[in-house]
MDAnalysis code that builds the backbone (N, CA, C; Angstrom):
import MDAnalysis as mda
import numpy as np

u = mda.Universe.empty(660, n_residues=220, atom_resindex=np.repeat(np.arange(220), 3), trajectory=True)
u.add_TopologyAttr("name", ["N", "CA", "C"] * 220)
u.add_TopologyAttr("resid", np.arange(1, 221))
u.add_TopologyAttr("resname", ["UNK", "UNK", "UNK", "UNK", "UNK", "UNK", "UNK", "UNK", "UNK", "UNK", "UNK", "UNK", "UNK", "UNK", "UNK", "UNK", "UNK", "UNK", "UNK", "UNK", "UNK", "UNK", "UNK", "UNK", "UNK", "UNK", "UNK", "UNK", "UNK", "UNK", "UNK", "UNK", "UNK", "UNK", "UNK", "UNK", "UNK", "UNK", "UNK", "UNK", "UNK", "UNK", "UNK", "UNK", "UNK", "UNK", "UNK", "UNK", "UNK", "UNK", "UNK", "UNK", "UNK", "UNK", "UNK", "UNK", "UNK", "UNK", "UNK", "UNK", "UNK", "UNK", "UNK", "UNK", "UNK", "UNK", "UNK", "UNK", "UNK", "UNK", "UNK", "UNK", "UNK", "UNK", "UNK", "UNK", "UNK", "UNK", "UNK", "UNK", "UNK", "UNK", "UNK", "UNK", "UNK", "UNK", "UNK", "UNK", "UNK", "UNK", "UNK", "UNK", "UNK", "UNK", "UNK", "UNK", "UNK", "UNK", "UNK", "UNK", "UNK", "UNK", "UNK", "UNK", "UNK", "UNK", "UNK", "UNK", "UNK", "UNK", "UNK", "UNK", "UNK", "UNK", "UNK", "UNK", "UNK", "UNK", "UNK", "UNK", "UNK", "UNK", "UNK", "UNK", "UNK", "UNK", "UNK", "UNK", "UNK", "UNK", "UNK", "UNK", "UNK", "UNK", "UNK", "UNK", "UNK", "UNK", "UNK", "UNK", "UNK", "UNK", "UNK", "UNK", "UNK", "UNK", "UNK", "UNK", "UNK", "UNK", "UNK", "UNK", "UNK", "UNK", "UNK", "UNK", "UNK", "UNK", "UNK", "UNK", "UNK", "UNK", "UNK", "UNK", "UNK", "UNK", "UNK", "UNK", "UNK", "UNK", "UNK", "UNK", "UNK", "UNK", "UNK", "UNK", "UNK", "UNK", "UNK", "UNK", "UNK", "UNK", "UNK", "UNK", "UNK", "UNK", "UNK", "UNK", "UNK", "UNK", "UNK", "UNK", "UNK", "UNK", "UNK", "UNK", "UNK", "UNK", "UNK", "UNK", "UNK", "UNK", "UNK", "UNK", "UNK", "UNK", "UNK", "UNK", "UNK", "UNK", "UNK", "UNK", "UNK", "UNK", "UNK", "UNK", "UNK", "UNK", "UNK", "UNK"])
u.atoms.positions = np.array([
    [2.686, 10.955, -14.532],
    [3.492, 10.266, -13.523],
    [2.999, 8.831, -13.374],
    [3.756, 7.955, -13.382],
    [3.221, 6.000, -13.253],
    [3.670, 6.037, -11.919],
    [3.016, 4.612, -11.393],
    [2.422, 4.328, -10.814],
    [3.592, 4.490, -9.456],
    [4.922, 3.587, -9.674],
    [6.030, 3.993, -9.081],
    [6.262, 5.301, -8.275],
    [6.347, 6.152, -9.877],
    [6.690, 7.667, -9.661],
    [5.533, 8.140, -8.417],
    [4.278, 7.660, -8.444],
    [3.700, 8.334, -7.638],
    [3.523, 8.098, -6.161],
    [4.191, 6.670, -5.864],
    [4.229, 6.415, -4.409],
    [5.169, 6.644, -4.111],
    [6.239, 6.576, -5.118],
    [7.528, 7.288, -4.202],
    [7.306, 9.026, -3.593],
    [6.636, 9.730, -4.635],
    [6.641, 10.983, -4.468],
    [5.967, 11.091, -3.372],
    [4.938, 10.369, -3.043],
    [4.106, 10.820, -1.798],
    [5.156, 10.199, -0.106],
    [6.119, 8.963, -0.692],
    [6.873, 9.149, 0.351],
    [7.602, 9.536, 0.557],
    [7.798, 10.314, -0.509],
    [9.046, 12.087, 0.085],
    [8.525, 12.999, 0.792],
    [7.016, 13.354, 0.026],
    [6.285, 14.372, 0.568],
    [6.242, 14.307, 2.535],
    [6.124, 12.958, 2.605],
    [5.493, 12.181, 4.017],
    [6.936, 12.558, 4.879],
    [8.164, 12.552, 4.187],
    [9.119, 12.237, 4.611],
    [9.837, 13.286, 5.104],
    [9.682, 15.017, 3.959],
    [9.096, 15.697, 3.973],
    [8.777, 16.790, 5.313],
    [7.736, 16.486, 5.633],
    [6.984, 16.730, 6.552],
    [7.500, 16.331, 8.098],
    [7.621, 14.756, 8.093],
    [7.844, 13.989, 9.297],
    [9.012, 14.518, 9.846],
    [10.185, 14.864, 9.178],
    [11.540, 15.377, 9.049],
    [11.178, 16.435, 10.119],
    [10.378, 17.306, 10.067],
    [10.135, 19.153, 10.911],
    [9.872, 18.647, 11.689],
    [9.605, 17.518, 12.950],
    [8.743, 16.517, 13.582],
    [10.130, 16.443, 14.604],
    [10.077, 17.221, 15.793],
    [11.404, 16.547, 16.639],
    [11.905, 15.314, 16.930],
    [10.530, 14.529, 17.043],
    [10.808, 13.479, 17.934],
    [11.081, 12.408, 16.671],
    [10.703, 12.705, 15.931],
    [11.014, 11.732, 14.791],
    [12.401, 11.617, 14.303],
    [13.096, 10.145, 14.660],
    [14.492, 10.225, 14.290],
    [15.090, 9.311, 13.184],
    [14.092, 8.572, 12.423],
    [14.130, 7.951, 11.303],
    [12.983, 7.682, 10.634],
    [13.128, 7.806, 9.445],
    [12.208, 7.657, 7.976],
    [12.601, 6.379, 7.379],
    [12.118, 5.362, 6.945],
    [12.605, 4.411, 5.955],
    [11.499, 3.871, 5.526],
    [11.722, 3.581, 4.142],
    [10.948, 2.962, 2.946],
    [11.208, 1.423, 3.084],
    [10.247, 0.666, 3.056],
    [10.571, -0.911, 3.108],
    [9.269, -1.589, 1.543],
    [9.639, -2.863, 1.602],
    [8.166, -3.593, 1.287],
    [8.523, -3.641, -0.489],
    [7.728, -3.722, -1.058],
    [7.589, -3.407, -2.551],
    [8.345, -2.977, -3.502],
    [8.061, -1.215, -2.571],
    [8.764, -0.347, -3.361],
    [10.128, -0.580, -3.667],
    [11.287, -0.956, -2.524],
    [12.277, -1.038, -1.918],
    [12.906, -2.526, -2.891],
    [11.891, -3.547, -2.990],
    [12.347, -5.131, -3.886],
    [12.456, -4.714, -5.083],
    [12.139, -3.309, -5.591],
    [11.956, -3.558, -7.064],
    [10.544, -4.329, -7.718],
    [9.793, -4.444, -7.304],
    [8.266, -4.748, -7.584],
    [7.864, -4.224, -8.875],
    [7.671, -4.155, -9.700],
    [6.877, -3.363, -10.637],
    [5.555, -3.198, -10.938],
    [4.816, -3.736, -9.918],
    [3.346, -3.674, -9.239],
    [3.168, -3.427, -8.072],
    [4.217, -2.801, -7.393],
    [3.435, -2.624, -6.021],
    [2.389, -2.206, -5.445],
    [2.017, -3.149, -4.368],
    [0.649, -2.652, -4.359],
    [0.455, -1.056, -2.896],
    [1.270, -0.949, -2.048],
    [1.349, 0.353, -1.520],
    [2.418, 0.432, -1.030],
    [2.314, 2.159, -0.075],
    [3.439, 2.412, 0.422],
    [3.854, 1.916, 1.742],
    [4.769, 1.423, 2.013],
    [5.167, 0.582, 3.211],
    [6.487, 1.868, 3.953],
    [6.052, 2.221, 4.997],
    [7.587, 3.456, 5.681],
    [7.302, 2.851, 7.039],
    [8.682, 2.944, 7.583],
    [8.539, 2.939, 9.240],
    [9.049, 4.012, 9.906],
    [8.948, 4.563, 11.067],
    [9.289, 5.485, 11.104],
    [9.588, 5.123, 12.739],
    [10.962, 5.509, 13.365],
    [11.457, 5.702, 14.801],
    [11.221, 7.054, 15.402],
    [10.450, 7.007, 16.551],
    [10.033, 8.042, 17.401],
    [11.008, 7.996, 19.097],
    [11.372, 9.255, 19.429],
    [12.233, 9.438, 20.673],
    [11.206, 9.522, 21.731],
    [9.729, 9.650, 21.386],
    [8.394, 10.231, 22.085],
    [7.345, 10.163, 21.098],
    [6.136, 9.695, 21.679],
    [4.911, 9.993, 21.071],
    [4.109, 11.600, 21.464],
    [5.087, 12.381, 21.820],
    [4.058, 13.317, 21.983],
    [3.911, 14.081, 21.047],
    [4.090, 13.924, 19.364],
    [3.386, 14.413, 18.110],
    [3.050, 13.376, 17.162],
    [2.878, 12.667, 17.682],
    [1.775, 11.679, 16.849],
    [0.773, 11.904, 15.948],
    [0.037, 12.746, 16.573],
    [-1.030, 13.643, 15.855],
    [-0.382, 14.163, 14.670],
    [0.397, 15.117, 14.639],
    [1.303, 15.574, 14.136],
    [1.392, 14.652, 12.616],
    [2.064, 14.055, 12.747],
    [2.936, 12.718, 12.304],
    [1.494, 12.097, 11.363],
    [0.966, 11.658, 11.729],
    [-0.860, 11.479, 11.446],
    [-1.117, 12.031, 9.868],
    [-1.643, 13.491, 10.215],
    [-1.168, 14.426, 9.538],
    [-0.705, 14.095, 8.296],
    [0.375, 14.276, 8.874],
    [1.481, 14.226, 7.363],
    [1.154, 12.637, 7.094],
    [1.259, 11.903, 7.239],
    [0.901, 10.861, 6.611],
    [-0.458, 10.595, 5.934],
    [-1.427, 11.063, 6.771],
    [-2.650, 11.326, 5.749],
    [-2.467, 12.110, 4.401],
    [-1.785, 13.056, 4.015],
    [-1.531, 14.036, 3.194],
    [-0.985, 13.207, 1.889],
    [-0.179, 12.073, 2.338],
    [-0.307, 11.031, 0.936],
    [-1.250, 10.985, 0.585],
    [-2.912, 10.173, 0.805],
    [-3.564, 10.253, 0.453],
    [-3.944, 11.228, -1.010],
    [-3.425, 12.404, -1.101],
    [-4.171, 12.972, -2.460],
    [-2.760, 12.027, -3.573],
    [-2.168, 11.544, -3.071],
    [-1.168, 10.656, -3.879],
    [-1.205, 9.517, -4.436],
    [-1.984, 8.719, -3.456],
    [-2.082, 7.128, -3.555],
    [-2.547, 7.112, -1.930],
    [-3.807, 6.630, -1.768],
    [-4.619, 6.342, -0.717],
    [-4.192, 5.304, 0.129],
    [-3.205, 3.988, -0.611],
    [-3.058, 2.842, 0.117],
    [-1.678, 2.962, 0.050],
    [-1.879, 3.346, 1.823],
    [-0.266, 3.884, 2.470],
    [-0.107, 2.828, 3.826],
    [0.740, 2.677, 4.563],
    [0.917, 2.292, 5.790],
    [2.298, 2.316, 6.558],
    [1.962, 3.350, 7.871],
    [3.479, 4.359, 8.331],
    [3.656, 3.248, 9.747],
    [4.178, 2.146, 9.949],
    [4.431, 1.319, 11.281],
    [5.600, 2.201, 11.900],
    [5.299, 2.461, 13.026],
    [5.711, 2.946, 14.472],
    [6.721, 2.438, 15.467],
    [7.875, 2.941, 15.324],
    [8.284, 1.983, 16.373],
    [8.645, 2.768, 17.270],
    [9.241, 2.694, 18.887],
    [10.260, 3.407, 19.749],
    [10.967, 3.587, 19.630],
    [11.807, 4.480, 20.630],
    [13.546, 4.590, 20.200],
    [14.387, 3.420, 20.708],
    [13.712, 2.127, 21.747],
    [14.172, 1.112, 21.535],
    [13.917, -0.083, 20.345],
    [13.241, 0.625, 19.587],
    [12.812, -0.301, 18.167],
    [11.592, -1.142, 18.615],
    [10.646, -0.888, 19.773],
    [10.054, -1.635, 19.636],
    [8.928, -1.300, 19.091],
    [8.114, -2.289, 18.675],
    [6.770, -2.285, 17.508],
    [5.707, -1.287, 18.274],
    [5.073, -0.362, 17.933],
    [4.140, 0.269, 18.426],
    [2.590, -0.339, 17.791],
    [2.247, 0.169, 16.631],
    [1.187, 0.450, 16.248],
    [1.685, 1.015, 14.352],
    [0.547, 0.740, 14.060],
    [0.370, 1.824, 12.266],
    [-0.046, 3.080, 12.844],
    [0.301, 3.968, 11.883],
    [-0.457, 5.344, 12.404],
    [-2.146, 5.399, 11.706],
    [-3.172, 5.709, 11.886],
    [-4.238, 5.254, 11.636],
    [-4.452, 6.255, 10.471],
    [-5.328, 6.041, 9.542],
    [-6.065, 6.770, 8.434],
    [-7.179, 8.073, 8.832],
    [-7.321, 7.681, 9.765],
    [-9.074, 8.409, 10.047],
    [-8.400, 9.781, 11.121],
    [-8.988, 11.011, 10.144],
    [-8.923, 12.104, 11.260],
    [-9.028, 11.990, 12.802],
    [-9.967, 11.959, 13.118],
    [-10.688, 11.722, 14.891],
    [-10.186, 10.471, 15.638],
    [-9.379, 10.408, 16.663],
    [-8.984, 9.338, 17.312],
    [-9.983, 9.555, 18.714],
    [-10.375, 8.300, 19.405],
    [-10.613, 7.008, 18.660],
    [-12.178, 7.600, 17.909],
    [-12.717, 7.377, 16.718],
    [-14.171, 7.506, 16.357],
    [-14.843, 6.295, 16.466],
    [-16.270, 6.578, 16.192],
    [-17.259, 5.600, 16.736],
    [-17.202, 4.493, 15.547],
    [-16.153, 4.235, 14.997],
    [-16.457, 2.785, 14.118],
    [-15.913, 2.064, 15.160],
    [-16.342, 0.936, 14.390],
    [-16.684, -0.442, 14.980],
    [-15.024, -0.933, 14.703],
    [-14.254, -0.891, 13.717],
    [-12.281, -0.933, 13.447],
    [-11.942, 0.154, 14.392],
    [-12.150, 0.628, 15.629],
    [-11.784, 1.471, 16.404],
    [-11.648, 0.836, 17.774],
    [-12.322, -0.397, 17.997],
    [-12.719, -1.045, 19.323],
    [-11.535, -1.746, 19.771],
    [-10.250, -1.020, 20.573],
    [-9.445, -1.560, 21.152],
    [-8.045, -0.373, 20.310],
    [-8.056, 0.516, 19.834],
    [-7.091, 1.453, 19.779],
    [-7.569, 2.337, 20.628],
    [-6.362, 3.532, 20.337],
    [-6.870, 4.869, 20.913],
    [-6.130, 4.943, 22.404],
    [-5.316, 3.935, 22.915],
    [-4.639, 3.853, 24.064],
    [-3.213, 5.047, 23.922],
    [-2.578, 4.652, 22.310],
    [-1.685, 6.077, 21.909],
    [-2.700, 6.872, 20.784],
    [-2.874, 8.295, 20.995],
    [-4.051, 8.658, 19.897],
    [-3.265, 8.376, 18.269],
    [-4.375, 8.049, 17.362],
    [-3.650, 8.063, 16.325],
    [-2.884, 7.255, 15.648],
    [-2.785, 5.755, 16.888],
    [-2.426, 4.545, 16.566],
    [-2.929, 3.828, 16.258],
    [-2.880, 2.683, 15.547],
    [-3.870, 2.023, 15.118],
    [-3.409, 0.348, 15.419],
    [-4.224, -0.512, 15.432],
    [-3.963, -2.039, 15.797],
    [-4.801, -2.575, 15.427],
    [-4.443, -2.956, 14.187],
    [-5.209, -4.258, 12.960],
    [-5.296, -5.649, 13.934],
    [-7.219, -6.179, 14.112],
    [-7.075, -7.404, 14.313],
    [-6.206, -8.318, 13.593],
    [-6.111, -8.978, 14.437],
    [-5.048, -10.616, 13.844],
    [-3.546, -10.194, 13.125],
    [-3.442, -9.091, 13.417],
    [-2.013, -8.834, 12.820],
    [-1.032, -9.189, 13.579],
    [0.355, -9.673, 13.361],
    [1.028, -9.777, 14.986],
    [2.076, -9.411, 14.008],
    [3.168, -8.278, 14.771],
    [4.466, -7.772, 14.234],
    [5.195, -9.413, 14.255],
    [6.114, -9.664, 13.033],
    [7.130, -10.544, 13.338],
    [8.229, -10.133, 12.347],
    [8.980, -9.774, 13.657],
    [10.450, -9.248, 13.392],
    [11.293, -9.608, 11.749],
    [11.346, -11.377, 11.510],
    [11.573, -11.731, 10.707],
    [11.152, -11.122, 9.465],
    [9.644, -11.218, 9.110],
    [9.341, -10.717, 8.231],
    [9.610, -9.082, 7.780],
    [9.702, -8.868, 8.952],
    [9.624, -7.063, 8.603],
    [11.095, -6.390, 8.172],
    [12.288, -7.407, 9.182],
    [13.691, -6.615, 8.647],
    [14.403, -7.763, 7.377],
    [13.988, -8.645, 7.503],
    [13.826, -9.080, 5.559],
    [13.813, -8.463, 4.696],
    [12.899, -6.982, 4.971],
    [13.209, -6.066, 3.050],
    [14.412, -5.634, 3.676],
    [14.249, -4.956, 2.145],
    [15.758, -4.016, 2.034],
    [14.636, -2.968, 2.535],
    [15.624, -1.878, 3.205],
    [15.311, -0.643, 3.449],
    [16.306, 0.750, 2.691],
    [15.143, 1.473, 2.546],
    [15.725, 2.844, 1.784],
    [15.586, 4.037, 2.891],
    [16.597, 4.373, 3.684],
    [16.556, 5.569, 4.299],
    [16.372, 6.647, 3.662],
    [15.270, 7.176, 4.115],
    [14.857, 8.684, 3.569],
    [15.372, 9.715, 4.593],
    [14.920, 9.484, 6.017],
    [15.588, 10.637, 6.769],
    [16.093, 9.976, 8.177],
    [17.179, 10.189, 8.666],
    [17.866, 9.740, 9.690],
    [18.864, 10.988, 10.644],
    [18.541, 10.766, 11.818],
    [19.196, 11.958, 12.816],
    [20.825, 11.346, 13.267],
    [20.676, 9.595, 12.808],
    [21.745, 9.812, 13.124],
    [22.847, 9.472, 11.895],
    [23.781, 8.775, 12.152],
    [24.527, 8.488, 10.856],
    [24.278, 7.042, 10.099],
    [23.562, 6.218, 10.776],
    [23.588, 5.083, 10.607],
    [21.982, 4.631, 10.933],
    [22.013, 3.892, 9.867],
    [20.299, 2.905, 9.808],
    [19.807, 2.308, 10.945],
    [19.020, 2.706, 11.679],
    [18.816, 2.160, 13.187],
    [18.222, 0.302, 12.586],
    [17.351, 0.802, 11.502],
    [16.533, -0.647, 11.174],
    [17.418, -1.702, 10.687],
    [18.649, -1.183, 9.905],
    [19.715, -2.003, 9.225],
    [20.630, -2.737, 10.756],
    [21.275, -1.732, 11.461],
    [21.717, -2.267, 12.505],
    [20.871, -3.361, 13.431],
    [19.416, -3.314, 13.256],
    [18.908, -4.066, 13.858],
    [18.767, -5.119, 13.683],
    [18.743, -5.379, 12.041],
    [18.467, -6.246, 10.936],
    [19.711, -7.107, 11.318],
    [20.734, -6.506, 11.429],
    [22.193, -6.825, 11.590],
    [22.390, -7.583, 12.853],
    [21.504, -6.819, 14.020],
    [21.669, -7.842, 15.084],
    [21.291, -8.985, 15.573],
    [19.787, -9.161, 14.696],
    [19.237, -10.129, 14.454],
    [19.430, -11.524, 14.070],
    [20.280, -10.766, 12.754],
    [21.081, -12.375, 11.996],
    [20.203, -12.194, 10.889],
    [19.158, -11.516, 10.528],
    [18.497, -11.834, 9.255],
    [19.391, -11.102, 7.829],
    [18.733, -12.523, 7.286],
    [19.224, -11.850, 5.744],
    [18.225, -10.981, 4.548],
    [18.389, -9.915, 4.319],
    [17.955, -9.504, 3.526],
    [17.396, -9.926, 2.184],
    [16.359, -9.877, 1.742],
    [15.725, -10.740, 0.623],
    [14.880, -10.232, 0.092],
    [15.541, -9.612, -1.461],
    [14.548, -8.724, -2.582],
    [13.980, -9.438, -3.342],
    [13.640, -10.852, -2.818],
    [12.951, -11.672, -3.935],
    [11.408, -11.236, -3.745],
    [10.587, -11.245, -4.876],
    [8.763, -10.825, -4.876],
    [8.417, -11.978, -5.882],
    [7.214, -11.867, -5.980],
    [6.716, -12.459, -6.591],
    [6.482, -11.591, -8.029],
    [6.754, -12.891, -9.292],
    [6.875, -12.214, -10.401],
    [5.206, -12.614, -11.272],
    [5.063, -10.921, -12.180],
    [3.932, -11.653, -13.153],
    [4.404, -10.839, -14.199],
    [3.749, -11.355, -15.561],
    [4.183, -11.377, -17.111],
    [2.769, -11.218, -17.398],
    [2.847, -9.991, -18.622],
    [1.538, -9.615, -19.325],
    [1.002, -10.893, -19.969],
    [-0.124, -10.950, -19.824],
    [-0.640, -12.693, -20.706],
    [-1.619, -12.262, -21.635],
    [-2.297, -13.294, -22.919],
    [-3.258, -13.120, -23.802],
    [-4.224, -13.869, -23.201],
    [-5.682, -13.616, -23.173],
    [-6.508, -13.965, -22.110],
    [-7.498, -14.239, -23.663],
    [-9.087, -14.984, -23.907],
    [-9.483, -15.505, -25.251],
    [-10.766, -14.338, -24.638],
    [-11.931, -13.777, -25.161],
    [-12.947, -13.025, -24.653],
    [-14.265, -14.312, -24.681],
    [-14.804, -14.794, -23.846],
    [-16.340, -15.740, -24.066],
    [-17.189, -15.104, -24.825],
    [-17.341, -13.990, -24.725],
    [-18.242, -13.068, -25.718],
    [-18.464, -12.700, -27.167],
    [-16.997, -11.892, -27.279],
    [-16.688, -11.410, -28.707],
    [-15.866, -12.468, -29.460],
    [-14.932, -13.563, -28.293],
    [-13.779, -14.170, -29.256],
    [-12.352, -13.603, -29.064],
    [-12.166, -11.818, -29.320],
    [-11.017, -11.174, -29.002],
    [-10.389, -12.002, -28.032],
    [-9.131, -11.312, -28.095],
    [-7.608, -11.498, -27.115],
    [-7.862, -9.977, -26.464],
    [-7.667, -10.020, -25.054],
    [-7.249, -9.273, -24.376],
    [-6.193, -9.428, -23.271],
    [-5.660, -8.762, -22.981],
    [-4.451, -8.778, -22.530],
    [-4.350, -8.319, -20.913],
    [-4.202, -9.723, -19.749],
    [-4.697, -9.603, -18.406],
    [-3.027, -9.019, -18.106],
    [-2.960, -7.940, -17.246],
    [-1.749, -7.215, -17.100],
    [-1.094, -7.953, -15.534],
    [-0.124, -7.948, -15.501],
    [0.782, -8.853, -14.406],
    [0.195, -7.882, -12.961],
    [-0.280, -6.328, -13.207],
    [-0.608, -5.202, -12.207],
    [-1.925, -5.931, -11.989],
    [-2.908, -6.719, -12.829],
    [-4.232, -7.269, -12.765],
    [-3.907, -8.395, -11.924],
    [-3.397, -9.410, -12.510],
    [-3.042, -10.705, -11.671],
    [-2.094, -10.701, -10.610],
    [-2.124, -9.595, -9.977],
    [-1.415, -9.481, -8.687],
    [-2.821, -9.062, -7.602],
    [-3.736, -7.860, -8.756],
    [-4.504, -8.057, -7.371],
    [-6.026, -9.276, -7.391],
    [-5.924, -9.705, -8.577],
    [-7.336, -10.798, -8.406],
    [-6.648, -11.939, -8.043],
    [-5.144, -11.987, -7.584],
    [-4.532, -13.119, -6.717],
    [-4.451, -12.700, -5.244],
    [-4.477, -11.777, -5.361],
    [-4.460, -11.298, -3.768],
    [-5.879, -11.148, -2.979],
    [-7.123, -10.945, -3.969],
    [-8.120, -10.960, -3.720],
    [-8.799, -11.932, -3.847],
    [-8.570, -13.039, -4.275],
    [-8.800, -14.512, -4.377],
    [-9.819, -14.469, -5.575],
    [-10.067, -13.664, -6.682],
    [-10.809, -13.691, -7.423],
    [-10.071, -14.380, -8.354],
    [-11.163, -14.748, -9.476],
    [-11.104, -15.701, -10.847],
    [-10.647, -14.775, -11.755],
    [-9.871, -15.248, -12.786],
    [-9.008, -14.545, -13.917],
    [-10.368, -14.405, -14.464],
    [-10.112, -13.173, -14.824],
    [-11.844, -12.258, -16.145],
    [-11.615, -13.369, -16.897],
    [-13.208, -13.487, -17.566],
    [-13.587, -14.070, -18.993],
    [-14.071, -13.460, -20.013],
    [-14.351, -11.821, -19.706],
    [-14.714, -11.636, -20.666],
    [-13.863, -10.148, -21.109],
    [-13.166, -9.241, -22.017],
    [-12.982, -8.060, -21.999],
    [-13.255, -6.732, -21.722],
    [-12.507, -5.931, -21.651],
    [-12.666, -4.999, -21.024],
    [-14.324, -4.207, -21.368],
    [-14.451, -4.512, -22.802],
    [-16.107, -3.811, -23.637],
    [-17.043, -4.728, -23.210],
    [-16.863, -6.206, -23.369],
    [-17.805, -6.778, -23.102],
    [-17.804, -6.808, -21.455],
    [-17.550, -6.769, -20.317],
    [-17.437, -6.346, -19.105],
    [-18.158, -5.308, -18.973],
    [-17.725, -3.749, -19.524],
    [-18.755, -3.102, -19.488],
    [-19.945, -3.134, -19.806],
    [-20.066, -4.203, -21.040],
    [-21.605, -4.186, -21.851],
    [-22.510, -5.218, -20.504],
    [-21.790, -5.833, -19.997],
    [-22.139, -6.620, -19.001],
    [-22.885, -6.352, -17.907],
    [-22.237, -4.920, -17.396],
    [-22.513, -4.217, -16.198],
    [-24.049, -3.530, -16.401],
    [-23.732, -2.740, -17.319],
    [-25.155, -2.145, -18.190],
    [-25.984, -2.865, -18.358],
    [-25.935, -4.004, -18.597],
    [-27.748, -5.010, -19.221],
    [-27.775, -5.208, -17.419],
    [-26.704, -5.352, -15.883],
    [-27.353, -5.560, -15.406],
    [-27.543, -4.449, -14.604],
    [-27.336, -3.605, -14.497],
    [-28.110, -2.515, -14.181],
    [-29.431, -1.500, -14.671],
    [-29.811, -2.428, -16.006],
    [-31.085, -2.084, -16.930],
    [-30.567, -0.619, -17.386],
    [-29.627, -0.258, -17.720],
    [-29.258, 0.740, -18.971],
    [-29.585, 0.378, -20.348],
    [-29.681, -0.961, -20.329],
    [-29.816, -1.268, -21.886],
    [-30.490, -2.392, -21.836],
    [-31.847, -2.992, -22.965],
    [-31.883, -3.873, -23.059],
    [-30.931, -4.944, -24.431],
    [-31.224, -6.289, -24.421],
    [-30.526, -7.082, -25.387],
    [-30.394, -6.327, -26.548],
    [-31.804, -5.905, -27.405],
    [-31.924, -5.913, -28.637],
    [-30.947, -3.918, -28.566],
    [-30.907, -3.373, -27.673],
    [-30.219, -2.036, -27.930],
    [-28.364, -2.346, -27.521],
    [-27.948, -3.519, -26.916],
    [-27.023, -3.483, -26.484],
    [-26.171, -4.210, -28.138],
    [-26.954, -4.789, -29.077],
    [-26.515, -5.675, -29.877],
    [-26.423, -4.372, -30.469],
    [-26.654, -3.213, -30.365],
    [-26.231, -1.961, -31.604],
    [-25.637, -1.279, -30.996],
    [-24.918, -1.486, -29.780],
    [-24.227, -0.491, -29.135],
    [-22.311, -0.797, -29.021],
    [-21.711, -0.038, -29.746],
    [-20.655, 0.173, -30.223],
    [-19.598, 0.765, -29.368],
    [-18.879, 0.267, -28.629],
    [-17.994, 1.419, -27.771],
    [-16.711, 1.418, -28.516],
    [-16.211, 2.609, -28.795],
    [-15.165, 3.070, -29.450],
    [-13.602, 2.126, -29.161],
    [-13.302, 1.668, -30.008],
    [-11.979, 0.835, -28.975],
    [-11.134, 2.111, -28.776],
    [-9.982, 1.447, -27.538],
    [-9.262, 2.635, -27.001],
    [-7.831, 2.709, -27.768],
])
């Protein structure tokens, strides 16, 4: 299953689940998945609640992606659409970490410093309804009342030939690579994938020079 196949599947599974959930009266897929991305980097769902009183619940099933693809995020809203919270990762609401200091007011919610909901940005994707109680897209109608326009534009990357400092080889930095050492503010690799490893090893004293110059890793 690639990479696609597998975040969608875990937001069926999620979807799934949330569905048996009374109070839950919409499912939708936004973000990435939804633009057509072919790197996305996770799962983006929002989900409309009539009541928080299965949150926990809800939790749950959203943790249960996890054996799917770990980097998920389920935003919360009311049944007047307004912004709640993410549903949080961590079993135990609130626990003694230190990313805990100022949730826990709804259990199970979560509130990222420096994040601030803005409307704009959020009803901008396209949305994919997965499950809805009523007949019509609560998030689309909202989108609608707003005035915003919908916009599947992402940012694009193309497989490139990269030179190795080491061996000389061409290796090949993948558009899935330069999405996240751009997002992570890191420097494009210099050296390949073998010599990288041979790299790691001399510095962790697995090998010295004169054994690493006879050491051969199988190409793949």
């Amino acid at each position: 299953m690639d990479k696609i196949s597998r975040l969608r599947q875990a937001a069926i599974e999620f979807t799934q689940r949330a569905g048996g959930i009374d109070t839950v009266q919409e499912v939708a897929l936004f973000g990435s998945l939804t633009k057509g991305d072919p790197y996305p980097r996770d799962i983006d769902l929002a989900v409309i609640l009539s009541s928080f009183d299965h949150i926990p619940a809800l939790a749950r099933a959203a943790r249960k992606m996890s054996h799917l693809f770990h980097n998920w995020d389920v935003f919360v809203f009311d049944s007047r659409l307004q912004y709640i919270g993410r549903l949080c990762h961590r079993r135990e609401c609130p626990s003694t970490s230190v990313d805990c200091i100022g949730c826990g007011d709804i259990r199970h919610i979560q509130h990222i410093r420096g994040f601030k909901f803005i409307p704009e940005n959020f009803y901008s994707s396209p949305f994919e309804t997965l499950f809805n109680r009523q007949t019509e897209s609560q998030f689309i109608r909202q989108r609608e009342q707003y005035g915003i326009a919908e916009d599947r534009s992402f940012e694009s990357f193309e497989d490139i030939l990269l030179e190795c400092v080491e061996c000389g080889n061409s290796f090949v930095f993948t558009g899935g690579e330069q999405k996240f050492f751009k997002r992570h503010r890191f420097q494009p690799p210099k050296r390949c994938e073998s010599c990288r490893m041979r790299k790691q090893m001399l510095e962790v004293g697995l090998y010295d020079y004169d054994e690493i110059a006879r050491f051969e890793i199988p190409e793949q």
